[in-house]
Structure formats: C-alpha cells, structure tokens
C-alpha positions in Angstrom: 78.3 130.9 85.7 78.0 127.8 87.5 81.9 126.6 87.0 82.7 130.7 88.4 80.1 129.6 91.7 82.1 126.5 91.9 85.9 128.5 91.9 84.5 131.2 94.2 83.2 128.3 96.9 87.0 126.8 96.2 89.1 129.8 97.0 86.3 130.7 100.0 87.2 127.6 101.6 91.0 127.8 100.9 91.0 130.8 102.7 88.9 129.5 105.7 91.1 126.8 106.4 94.2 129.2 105.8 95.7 127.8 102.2 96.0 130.4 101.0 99.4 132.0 102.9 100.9 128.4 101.7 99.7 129.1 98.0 101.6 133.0 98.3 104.4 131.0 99.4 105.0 129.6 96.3 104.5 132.1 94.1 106.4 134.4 92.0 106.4 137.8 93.4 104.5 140.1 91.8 101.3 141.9 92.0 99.4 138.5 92.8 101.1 137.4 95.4 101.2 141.2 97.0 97.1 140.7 97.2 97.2 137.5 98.2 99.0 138.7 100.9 96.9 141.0 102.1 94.1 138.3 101.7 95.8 136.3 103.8 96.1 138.5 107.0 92.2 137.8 107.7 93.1 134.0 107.4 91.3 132.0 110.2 93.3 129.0 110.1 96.8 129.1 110.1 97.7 128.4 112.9 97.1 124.6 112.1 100.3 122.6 110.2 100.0 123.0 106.6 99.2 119.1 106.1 96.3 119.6 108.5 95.3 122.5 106.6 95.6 120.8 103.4 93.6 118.0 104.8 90.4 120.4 106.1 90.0 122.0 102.8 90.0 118.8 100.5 87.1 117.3 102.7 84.7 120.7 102.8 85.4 121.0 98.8 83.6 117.4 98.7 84.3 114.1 97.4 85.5 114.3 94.4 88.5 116.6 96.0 88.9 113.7 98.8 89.4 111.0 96.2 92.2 113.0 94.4 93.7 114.1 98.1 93.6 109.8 98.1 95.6 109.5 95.1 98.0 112.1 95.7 98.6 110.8 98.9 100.2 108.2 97.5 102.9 110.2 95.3 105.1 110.3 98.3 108.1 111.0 95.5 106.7 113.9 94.8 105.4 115.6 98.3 106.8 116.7 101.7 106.3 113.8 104.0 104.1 116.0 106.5 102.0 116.6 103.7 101.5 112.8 102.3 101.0 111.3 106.4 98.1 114.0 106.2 96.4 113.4 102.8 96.7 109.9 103.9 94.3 110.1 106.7 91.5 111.5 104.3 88.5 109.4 104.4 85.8 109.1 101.4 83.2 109.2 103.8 79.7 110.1 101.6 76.1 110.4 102.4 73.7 107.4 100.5 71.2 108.8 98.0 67.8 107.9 98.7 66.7 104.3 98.7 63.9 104.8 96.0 65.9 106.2 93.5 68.6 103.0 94.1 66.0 100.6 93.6 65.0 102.4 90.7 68.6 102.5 88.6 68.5 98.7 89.8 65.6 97.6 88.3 66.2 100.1 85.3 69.7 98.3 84.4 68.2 94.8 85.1 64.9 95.2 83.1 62.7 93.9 86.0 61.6 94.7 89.0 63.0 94.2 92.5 60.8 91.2 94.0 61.4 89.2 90.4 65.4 89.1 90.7 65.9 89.0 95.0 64.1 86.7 97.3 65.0 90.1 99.6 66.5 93.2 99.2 67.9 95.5 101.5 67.4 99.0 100.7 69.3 101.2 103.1 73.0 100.6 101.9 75.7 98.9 103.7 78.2 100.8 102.5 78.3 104.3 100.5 81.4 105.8 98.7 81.7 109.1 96.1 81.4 106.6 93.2 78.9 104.3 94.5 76.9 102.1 97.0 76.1 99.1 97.6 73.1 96.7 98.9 72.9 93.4 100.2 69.8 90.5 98.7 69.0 87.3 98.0 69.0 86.2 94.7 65.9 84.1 93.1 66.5 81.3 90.7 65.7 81.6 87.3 65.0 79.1 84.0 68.7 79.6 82.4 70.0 79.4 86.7 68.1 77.5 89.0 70.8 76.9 91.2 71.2 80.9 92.2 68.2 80.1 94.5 68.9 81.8 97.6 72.1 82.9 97.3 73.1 85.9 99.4 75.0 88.6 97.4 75.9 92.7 97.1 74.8 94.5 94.6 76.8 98.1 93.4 75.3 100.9 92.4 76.9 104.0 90.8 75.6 107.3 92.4 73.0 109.2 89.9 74.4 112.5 88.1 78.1 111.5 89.2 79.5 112.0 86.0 78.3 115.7 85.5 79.8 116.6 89.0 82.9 114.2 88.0 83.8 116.4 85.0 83.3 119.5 86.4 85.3 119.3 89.5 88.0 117.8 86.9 88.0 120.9 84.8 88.5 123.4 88.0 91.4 121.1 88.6 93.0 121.3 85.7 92.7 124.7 85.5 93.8 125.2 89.1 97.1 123.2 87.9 97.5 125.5 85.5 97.7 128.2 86.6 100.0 126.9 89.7 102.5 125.6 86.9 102.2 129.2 85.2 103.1 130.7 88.5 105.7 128.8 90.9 108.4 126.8 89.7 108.2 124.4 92.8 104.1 124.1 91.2 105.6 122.8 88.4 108.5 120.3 90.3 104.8 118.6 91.4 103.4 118.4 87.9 100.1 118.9 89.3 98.7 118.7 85.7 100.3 115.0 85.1 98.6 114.3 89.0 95.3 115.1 87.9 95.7 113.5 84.6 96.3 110.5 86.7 93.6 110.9 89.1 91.3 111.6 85.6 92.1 108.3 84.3 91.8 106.4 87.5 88.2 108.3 88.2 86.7 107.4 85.0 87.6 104.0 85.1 85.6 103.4 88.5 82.6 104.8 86.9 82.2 101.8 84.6 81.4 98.9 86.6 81.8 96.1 84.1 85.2 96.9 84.1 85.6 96.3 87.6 83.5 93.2 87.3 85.8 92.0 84.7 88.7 93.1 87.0 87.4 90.6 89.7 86.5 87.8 87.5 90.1 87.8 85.9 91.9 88.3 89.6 89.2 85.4 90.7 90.5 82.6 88.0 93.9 83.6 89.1 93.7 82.8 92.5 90.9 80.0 91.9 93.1 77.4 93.8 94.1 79.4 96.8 94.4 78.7 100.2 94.6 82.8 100.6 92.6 84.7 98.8 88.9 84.7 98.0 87.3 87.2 95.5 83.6 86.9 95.0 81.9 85.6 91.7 80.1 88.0 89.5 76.8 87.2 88.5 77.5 88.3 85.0 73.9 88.0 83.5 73.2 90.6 86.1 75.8 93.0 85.6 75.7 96.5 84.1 78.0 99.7 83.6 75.8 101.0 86.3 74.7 98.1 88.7 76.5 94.8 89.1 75.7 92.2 91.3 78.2 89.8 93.1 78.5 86.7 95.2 78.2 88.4 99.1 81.7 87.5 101.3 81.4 87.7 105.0 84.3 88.5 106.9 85.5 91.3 109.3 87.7 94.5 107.9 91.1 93.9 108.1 91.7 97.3 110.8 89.3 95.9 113.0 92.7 94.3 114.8 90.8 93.8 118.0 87.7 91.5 116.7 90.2 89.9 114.8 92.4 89.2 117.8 89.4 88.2 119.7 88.4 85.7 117.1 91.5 83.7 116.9 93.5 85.0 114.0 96.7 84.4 113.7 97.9 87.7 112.4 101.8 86.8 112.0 100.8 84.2 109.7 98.1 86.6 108.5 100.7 89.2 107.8 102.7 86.6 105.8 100.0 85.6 103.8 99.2 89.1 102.5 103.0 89.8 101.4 102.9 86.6 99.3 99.7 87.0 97.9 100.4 90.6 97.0 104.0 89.5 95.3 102.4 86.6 93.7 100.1 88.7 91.9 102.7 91.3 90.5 105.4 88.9 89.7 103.1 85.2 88.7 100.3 87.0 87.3 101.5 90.4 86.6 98.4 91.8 87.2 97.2 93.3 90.7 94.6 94.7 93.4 95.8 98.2 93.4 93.9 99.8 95.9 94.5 97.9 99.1 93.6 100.0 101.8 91.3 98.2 105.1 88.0 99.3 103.5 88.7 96.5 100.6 90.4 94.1 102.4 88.2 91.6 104.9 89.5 88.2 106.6 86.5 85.4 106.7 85.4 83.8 110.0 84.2 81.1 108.7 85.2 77.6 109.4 85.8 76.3 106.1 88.0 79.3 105.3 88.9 80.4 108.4 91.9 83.3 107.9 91.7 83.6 104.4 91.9 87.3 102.9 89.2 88.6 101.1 89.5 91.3 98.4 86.7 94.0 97.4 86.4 97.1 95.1 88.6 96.0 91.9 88.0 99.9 89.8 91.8 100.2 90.2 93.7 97.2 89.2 97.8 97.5 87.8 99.0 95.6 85.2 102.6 95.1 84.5 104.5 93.8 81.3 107.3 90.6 81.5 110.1 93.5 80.6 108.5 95.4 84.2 108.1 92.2 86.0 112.0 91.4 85.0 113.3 95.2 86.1 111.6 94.7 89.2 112.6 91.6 90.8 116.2 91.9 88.8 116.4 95.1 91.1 115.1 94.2 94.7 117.3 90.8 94.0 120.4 93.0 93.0 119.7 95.4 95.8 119.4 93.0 98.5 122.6 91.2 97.7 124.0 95.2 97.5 125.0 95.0 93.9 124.5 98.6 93.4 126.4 98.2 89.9 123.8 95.5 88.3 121.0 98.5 90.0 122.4 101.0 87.8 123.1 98.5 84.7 119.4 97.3 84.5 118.1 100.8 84.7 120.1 101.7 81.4 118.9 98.3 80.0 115.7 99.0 80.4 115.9 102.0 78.7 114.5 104.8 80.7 118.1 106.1 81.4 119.9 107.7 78.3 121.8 105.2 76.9 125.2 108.1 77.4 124.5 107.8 81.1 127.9 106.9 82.8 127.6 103.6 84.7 129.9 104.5 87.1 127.9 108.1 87.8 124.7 106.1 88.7 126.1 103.4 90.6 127.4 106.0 92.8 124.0 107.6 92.7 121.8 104.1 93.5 124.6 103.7 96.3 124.5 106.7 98.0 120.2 105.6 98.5 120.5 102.2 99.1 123.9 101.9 101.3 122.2 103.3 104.6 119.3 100.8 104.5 121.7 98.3 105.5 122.6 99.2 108.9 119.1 98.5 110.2 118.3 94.8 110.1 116.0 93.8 107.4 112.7 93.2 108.6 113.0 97.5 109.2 113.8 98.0 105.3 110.8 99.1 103.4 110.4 97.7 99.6 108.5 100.5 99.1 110.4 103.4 100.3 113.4 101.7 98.9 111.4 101.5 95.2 110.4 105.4 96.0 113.9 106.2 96.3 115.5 104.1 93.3 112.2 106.2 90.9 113.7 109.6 92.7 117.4 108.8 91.5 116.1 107.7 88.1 114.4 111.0 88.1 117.7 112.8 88.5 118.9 111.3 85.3 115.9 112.5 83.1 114.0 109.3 83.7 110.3 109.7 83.6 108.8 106.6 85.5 106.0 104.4 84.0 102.5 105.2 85.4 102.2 101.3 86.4 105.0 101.5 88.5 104.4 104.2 90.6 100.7 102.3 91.2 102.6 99.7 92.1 104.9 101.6 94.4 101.7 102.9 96.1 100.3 99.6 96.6 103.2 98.0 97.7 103.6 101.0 100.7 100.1 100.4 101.2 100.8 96.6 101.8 104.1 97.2 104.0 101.5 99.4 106.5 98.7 96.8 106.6 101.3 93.7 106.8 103.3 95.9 110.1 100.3 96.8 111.6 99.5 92.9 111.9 103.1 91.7 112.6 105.8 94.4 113.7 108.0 91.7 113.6 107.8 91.3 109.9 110.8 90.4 107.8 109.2 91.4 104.5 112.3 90.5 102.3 112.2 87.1 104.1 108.8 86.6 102.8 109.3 88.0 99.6 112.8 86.5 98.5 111.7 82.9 98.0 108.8 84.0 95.6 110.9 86.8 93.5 113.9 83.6 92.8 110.9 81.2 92.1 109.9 84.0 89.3 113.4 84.9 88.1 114.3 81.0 88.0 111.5 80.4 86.0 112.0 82.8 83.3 115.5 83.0 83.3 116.8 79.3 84.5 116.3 76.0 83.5 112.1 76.3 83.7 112.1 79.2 81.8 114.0 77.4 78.8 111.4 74.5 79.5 108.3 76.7 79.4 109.8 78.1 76.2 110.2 75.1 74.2 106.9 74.2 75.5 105.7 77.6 73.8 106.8 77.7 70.8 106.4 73.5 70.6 103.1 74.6 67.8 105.6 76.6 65.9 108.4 74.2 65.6 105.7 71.7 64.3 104.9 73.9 61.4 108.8 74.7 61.0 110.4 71.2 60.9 108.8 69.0 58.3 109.4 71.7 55.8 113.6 72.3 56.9 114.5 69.5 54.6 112.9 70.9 51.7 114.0 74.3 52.0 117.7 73.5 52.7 117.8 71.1 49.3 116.1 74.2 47.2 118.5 76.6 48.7 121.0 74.2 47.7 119.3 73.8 44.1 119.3 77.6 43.8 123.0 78.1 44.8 123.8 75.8 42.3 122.5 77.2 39.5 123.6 80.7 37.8 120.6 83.0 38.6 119.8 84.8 35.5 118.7 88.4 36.0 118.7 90.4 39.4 114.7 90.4 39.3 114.3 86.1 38.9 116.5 85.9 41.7 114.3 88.8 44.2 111.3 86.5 42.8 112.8 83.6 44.3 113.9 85.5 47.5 110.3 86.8 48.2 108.8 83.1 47.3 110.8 81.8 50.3 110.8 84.5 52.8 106.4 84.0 52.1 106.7 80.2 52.5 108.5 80.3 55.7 108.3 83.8 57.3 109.9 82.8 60.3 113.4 81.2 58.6 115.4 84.7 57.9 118.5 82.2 57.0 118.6 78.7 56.7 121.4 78.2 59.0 119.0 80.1 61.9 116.5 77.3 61.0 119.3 74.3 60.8 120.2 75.7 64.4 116.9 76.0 65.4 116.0 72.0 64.5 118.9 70.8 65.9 118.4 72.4 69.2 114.8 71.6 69.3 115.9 67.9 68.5 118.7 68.2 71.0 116.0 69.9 73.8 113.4 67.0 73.0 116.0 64.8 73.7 116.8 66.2 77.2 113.3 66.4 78.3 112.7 63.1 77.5 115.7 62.0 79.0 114.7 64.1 82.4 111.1 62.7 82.6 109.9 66.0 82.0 106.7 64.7 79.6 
C-alpha cells in the first residue's frame, strides 16, 4: 500500500511540473499514450524547457531522486545536453534530523557518552546531506592516545531509517525503468535500468562509512608527501559503519572564488595544481576522488599550507587496472599527436571492439570525432568531452564501456569545470602531458624494465641457484632411453612441481642470462 502511496505522489508530481507530455512523447502509440494525452492537457507546467521540468520534479520527489538526478547528470553520453546542464544544477540540499537523536547514534556506535570522548561538541550540524551529517568537537585524550588531547575534528553521521527509504525509492525506480524500456525504444537507448543499477551501487556504498574511512586513509598515504593535497586522518578507534570521526581541515570551498581572491590565492597556479593532482591519482596511483564537485573540495588559509587543496567526502572513489591506466594515457597521447590509427588499434587491443572490426572502418570513425578539435587551440580542447566522444564511437561498434571509466569520465569533466572556472586560460593538455609521458615512460621505457627486474628480483633468487641443476637432469634424462610413457609423465610432473615457473629450460637459460646481463647494466649505471 505504502509503495502504491509512494507511485501515486510520483506520477502527481510528474504531472505538476508537466513530465508527463515528455513521457507520451516517447512512447509507443497505443491506448496508453492516448490517456496520457488527455492527462496531459490539464498539465500546469509545460511551458517551462523540459530540462527545467526535469529538474523541478526530481527535487519535490526528495533526496533520494536528487542524488540519482546527480549521477545521471553525469552520463552526458547518454542524454541531450539541455537535459545534463539542467540535472547538473541539482543540489542535495536536506534538512538535519534532530540534534538529540545525533548525539544519540554517536554515543550508541562509540559505547560512551558525549562529554567522555569530546572536550566539546557541537550539536547543530555544520553540514547536512541525504546520506548524512556531520558535527564538529574536540577530542579528549585517552590511556591507549594521550596525544589526541584537544584535537579539533568532524564527526559523520548517517541519517536514521535511511536505508528503509533508500530501498524503497530504488525499487519504484527500477520499476519505473521498466516499464520505460517496455514502452519506448529511445527508453531503452538510455538503459535506465543499467543507470539505476549504477546509482544502486554507488548509494549503498555511501551508506557504510568505514568504507569511506578506508577510502581516505588509502588516498591519505598516497599523497602523504604532497605539497597539494591534504586529506584528513581518521581516528580509526573511533570509527563505525554509522559514525566516523576525522581530523577537522579548515579551509574555504573551492566556488567561494571571491573570498579566495580576496585572500591571496593564486588561482592559475591553483588551477594547475588540481589538473596534476587529479592525473596523478588516476595514472600514479590508479585510484581516485570521484566525486569532485565544490562541496568536497576546500583550499586552506593557513600559513603553513597556504593554497594547498583539500579533499572531503571519499563514499565514491574509482579505481582503475594497469591494462585501463595503459588504454588511457596510450589514447590521449595518440590523440594529441593525431594518430587516429594507433586510437583505433588500441581499442581492438584492449579488447572491447570485436577482434573482426576493420581498422581502417574505425580509424575513419575516431577521425571523423577527433579531427575538428584541432582547429581550436588547445587550452579550448576538453579531455573529457574528447573521452565522451571516443566511449560514443566505441559504442557504435558494440563496445560496452567499463563502469570505471565512465566514473572517470565524469570526474575528469567535473575537474575541467572547476580547473576553467579558476583559470580560463588553462592549457589542460599542457599540464597534463608531462605527467601522462612520466607514466607511459615508466612502464613502458627504460624505468619500467628497471622497476621490473626490481619486481620480480625475489623470484629470480628462488629461480637461479637451482638452473644448474635442472639443466644437468634434463641433460641426464635426454640421455637415457625412458622406458615406458608413464616413468617418463612421472618425471615430467616431478619437474614442472619443483620449478613451476620454468615451462622449458631454454625460457629459464634465457631468463638467467638476461637477469645476469640486466644486473650487469644496473650496476654499470649506478642504479643500486
């Protein structure tokens, strides 16, 4: 009954803010869309542009319905442009619960009471989101940490009940997509089911707070040495699926341009500094901040780190493999030097293009994309609308793209808007380029040959004293008439289990003498 309530208020409110003639639109003709029709004469708001329209109804259906108009926004591949500049403007702006029943899931999760873990607490929130809120204290010291003594930090909280509300609003959308797949073949172009699918995964994985704690702490060890990027330590003794508690960064949001301006910032240099930083984590690290709007991003004040970024709100993070990482930075190298025929080879490499696609076919394809981009000078190119359009031609050849990709797609358009905003002036390839060479000389060139002997220096160790002995029994064995087909599969199997990672002999002769020959070099080169 209370799931029927629920659709009723939905399609109420689609037809207050006139959604409902752009619903008919898409649908098959038939009986449904002749009452639709008629439904739609009594419309109040179409007058408005559909993105608009779009917009209105998301934020009166609540927050849950605002977060996935977030995400969505962000599948510009898939939607009219009108339509993402509109779901983009959507902001998860959410009421606090009370501050009695905060203070109570804190001190339930930390097993004590308020005035035994802060030296002060603020109750009224300084911040409140659909997911969660979050509180500012002082920590007191304690016998295992003395030295937290009066250290200022936030503490998140997940909202109460959210997880009832969560999966209920998820089951209306999936049934919603449904039934728009069922009934309009554009519906099912979108692939609204595979959108909320998305948006299911990404939802659930903000509603456990130790994995965003353990998101930070990994991002934080990364970037431990930076002159750039501060992420705030987690207090892990005092974390909890539900609360966690974290070191307290003061700064100013980073769309607070004017304050910023005001205080001294350099903002070309700022601008800079948040291209690299974003490109060092995807292509160094593999592993990135992947929701970078202003609400997360702050830059300190303070003298000691004066103009450094800081990051917040880690729930969504992207994680990329060293085959993704090589695509990548194999294809904004070959695209930039306008190689549109190493484009097209490393998608069939890769193997999301059938390997009977014709070379030729999608080199004219990735050409016919990428060719105008290069009558506007370069700082005007957009990484992210060029990766957009290279995932839209891959599409055309029955490619379906990687979910980590298109989060990093996302993130990386999200990144080009903050970094112009701050600098107009920007040449992002400039900035880029010198960081995606470092990365492809390192695993491809001379460094990456280094790093590998380095690697797999343990295994070469186990390897090498016991070469001599295998090549003399080999020797033994070829030597001497092998009896009976099974005495000589016995002997096989002995020496495939004493050195599983010899296939042939010769492999392993090569392999000594070019370890030899390497350890030679190195040595030669200073390198140890």
């Amino acid at each position: 009954m209370r799931r029927i309530a629920r659709l009723s208020f939905i399609f109420f409110t689609a037809w207050r803010y006139g959604l409902l003639p752009l619903l008919r639109d898409v649908l098959k003709p038939g009986i449904g869309r002749s009452c639709l029709t008629v439904v739609c004469w009594t419309s109040p708001g179409t007058k408005l542009p559909r993105g608009e329209r779009i917009r209105l109804t998301l934020e009166a259906l609540g927050p849950i319905f605002v977060k996935f108009g977030q995400v969505l926004s962000t599948r510009r591949d898939l939607l009219p442009e009108d339509i993402a500049n509109e779901l983009a403007k959507l902001q998860d702006q959410v009421p606090p619960f009370s501050n009695a029943e905060s203070q109570h899931l804190i001190e339930t999760a930390l097993g004590q009471s308020i005035n035994e873990t802060f030296i002060s607490f603020d109750a009224s929130p300084v911040a409140s989101a659909s997911v969660a809120q979050v509180h500012l204290g002082v920590l007191r010291g304690t016998e295992k940490h003395p030295e937290w003594q009066g250290r200022p930090v936030a503490v998140k909280v997940l909202r109460p009940g959210i997880l009832p509300v969560i999966e209920g609003d998820l089951a209306l959308m999936y049934d919603l997509a449904k039934i728009i797949e069922k009934s309009s073949e554009d519906g099912r172009r979108l692939k609204p089911r595979e959108n909320v699918a998305e948006f299911d995964t990404y939802l659930h994985d903000e509603l456990d707070l130790m994995r965003e704690a353990a998101n930070a702490s990994q991002l934080r060890r990364y970037f431990a040495d930076s002159t750039k990027l501060m992420i705030p330590e987690m207090y892990w003794d005092l974390c909890h699926t539900n609360v966690i508690v974290m070191e307290k960064m003061d700064g100013i949001s980073i769309g607070r341009t004017a304050e910023l301006r005001a205080a001294g910032v350099d903002f070309k240099k700022l601008a800079a500094d948040g291209v690299e930083i974003f490109f060092t984590q995807v292509f160094e690290y593999g592993f990135f901040h992947a929701d970078m709007h202003p609400g997360n991003i702050m830059i300190s004040l303070q003298p000691e780190t004066f103009g450094r970024f800081i990051s917040l709100d880690f729930g969504i993070v992207g994680a990329l493999s060293e085959s993704d990482k090589n695509y990548l930075a194999l294809n904004f190298l070959a695209f930039f030097n306008r190689d549109y025929r190493r484009v097209a080879e490393l998608h069939i490499e890769s193997g999301w293009v059938p390997a009977n696609t014709r070379v030729e076919e999608l080199e004219g394809a990735v050409r016919s994309v990428c060719e105008p981009y290069f009558d506007r000078p370069l700082k005007e190119i957009s990484l992210g609308i060029v990766l957009m359009r290279l995932f839209q031609t891959s599409r055309r050849f029955k490619v379906e793209i990687q979910p980590q990709l298109t989060l990093l797609q996302k993130t990386l358009l999200n990144v080009e808007g903050l970094a112009r905003q701050l600098d107009p002036d920007l040449d992002l390839w400039k900035t880029a380029k010198p960081i995606l060479e470092k990365w492809v000389s390192k695993q491809l060139g001379w460094r990456g040959l280094i790093d590998g002997l380095k690697q797999e220096a343990p295994t070469w160790a186990k390897i090498l004293p016991s070469l001599p002995r295998l090549i003399a029994d080999s020797l033994a064995q070829s030597r001497s008439p092998v009896k009976d087909q099974n005495a000589e599969l016995e002997v096989l199997k002995a020496l495939l289990l004493q050195e599983r990672r010899t296939h042939r002999l010769l492999a392993g002769f090569l392999l000594f003498a070019g370890g030899f020959l390497a350890g030679i070099l190195i040595i030669t080169l200073g390198i140890y």
